[in-house]
N, C-alpha and C positions, 0 to 999 in steps of 0.2 A: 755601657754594659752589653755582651753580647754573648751567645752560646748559644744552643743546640736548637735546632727547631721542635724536633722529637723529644723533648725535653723529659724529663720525670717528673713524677709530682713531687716529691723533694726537692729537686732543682727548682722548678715552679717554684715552690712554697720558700724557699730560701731566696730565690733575686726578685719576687716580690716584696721580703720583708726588709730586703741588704738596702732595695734603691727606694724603698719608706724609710728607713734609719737615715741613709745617706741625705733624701731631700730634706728631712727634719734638722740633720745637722746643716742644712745650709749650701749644700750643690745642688745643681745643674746637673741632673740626669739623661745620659743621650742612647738612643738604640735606632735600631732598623726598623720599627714598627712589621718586623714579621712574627711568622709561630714560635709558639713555646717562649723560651727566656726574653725574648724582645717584648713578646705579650705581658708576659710577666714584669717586666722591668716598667713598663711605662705605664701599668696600672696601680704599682705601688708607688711611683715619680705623682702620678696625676694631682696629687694635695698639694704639694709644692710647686709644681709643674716643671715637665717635664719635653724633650725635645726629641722629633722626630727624624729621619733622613729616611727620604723615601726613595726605591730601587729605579721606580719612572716619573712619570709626571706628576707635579706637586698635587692634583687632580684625580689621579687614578688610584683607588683604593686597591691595595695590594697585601696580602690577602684578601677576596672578600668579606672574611667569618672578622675580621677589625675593624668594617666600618663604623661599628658602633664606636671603637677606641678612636679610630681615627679622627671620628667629629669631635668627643672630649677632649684629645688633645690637641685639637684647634681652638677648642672653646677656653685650654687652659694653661695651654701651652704652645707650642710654636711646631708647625712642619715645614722643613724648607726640602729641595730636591734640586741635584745639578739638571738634569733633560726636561727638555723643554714642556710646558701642558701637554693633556692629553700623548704623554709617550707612554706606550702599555712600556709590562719591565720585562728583560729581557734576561739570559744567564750574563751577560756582556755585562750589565748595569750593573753588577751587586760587586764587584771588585771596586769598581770608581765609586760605588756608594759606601763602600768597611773605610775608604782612605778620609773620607770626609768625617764621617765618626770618630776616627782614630784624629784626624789633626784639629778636628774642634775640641777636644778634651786633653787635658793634664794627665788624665791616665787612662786605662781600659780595662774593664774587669772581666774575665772570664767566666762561664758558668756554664757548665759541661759541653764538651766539645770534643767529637769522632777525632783522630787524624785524618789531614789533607782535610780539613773542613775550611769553610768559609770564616769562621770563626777566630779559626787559627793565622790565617789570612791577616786576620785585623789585627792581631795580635804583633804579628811579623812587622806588617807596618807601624805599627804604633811604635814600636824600639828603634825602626828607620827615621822617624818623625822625633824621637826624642821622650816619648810622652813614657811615661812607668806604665809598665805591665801586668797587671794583677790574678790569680787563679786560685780558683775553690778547688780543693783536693775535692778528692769521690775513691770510689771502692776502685782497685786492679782489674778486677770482676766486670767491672761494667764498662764497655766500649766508650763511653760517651765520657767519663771520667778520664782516657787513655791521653786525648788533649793535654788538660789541664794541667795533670802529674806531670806531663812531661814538657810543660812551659816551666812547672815548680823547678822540677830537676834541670831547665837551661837556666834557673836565676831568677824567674819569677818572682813576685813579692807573694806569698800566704796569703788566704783569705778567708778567714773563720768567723767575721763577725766585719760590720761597719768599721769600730773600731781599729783595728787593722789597714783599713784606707787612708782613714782620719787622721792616723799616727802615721803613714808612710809620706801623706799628703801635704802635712804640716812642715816636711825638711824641705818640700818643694817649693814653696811658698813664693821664695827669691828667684827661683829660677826664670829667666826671660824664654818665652816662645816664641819672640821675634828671629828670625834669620838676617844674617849679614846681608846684607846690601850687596850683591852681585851684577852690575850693569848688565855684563855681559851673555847673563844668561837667563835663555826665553822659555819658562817653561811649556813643555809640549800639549798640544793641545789634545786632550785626552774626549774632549765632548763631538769632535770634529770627525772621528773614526766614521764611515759608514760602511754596510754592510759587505758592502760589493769589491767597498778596500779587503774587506777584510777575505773574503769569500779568495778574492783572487793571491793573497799574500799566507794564506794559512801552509798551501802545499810547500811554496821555497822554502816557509822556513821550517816545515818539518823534516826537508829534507834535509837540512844543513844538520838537524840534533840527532843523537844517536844513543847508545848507554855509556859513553865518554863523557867525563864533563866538560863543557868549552866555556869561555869567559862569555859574556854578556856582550861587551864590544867587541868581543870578535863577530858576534853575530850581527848584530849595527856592521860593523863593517863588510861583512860577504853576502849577507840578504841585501844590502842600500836599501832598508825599511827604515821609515820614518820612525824616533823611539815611540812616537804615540801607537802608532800601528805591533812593534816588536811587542810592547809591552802588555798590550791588550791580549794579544795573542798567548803572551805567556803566562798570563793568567788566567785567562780561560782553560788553558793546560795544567794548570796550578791545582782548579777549582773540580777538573777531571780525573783528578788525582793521577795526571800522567805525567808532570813534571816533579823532580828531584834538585832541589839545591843542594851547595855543598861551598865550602869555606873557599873565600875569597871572590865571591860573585859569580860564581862558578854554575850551569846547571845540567841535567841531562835527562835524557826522555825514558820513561820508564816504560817497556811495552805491556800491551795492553794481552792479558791473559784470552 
């Protein structure tokens, strides 16, 4: 479950009591352990217990104002983290920490969420990854609902109560999260990135985008960036809300007002 940091207290008060219904019925609650609805989710998971992903080192409390949650849910539930100890977190780490979220879980719930949020992010992956995608409507009115409506409005499943999970959850049941056996392919090493790759690969490839959309392989092909390196990058631009996707793999750079 994941959504807004800036949360509302209705948001609050609703994915605390969604991911208390959901543990009681018997899942595995998974969040970011950051502000607002992450808070929320893994303090109403804590009875059943409830699982963390953390943005740096399994070690570094992230937020501060969570250590208190964070030692509970070691004591009662599970925090794991891809970067190594002691790594403070960075804006880099929270895209390779939503895909970890997103493919440990059968689905992903939403709970309010800006556009171009991180949120929405995990979202995107999760329907990349296979898993059902779930959304709490909210008011027109309120930015932080604009997400949400508008994961409803691409297909979304609703989400007005526990029940609604339970029942979408149930048809899933058969479905395998195993992937076919591909020999032949390695995936990229996404933890390997360092800064200095990145520092020195940022400028080519923003030269290469523009407000055109171009295909993703094209750009693998005219940058010769490693996909670990292209992909990082393009989510950091994602997360800056200066990337635009568009159908068929397609993206382009949105300038910056």
């Amino acid at each position: 479950m994941v959504g807004a940091r800036n949360a509302s207290a209705n948001g609050v008060r609703f994915a605390r009591q969604l991911a208390a219904e959901l543990g009681a019925a018997g899942y595995a609650v998974i969040s970011g352990i950051g502000r607002g609805i992450d808070t929320a989710t893994h303090r109403g998971a804590l009875e059943s217990g409830t699982l963390a992903v953390m943005g740096g080192g399994v070690d570094v409390v992230y937020p501060k104002q969570n250590a208190a949650l964070y030692e509970e849910t070691v004591a009662r539930g599970m925090v794991i983290s891809e970067p190594p100890l002691a790594t403070v977190p960075q804006a880099r780490h929270f895209p390779r920490r939503n895909r970890i979220i997103s493919g440990l879980a059968r689905g992903v719930v939403v709970v309010e969420a800006a556009p171009r949020s991180g949120s929405l992010i995990t979202a995107r992956l999760a329907g990349e990854q296979g898993r059902e995608v779930f959304a709490v409507p909210g008011s027109p009115l309120d930015p932080r609902s604009r997400g949400c409506n508008g994961l409803i409005r691409d297909g979304a499943t609703l989400v007005q109560g526990a029940e609604d999970v339970v029942e979408a959850r149930a048809g899933m049941m058969l479905q395998v999260l195993d992937e076919p056996r591909r020999d032949e392919f390695t995936a990229p090493d996404m933890a390997g990135v360092g800064e200095s790759e990145l520092a020195s690969a940022r400028p080519a490839l923003l030269e290469l985008l523009g407000p055109s959309p171009v295909p993703i392989d094209e750009l693998l092909r005219q940058s010769r960036l490693t996909p670990a390196l292209l992909l990082t990058i393009l989510l950091e631009l994602e997360l800056a809300g200066r990337l635009e996707r568009h159908i068929g793999s397609q993206i382009s750079l949105i300038k910056s007002m």
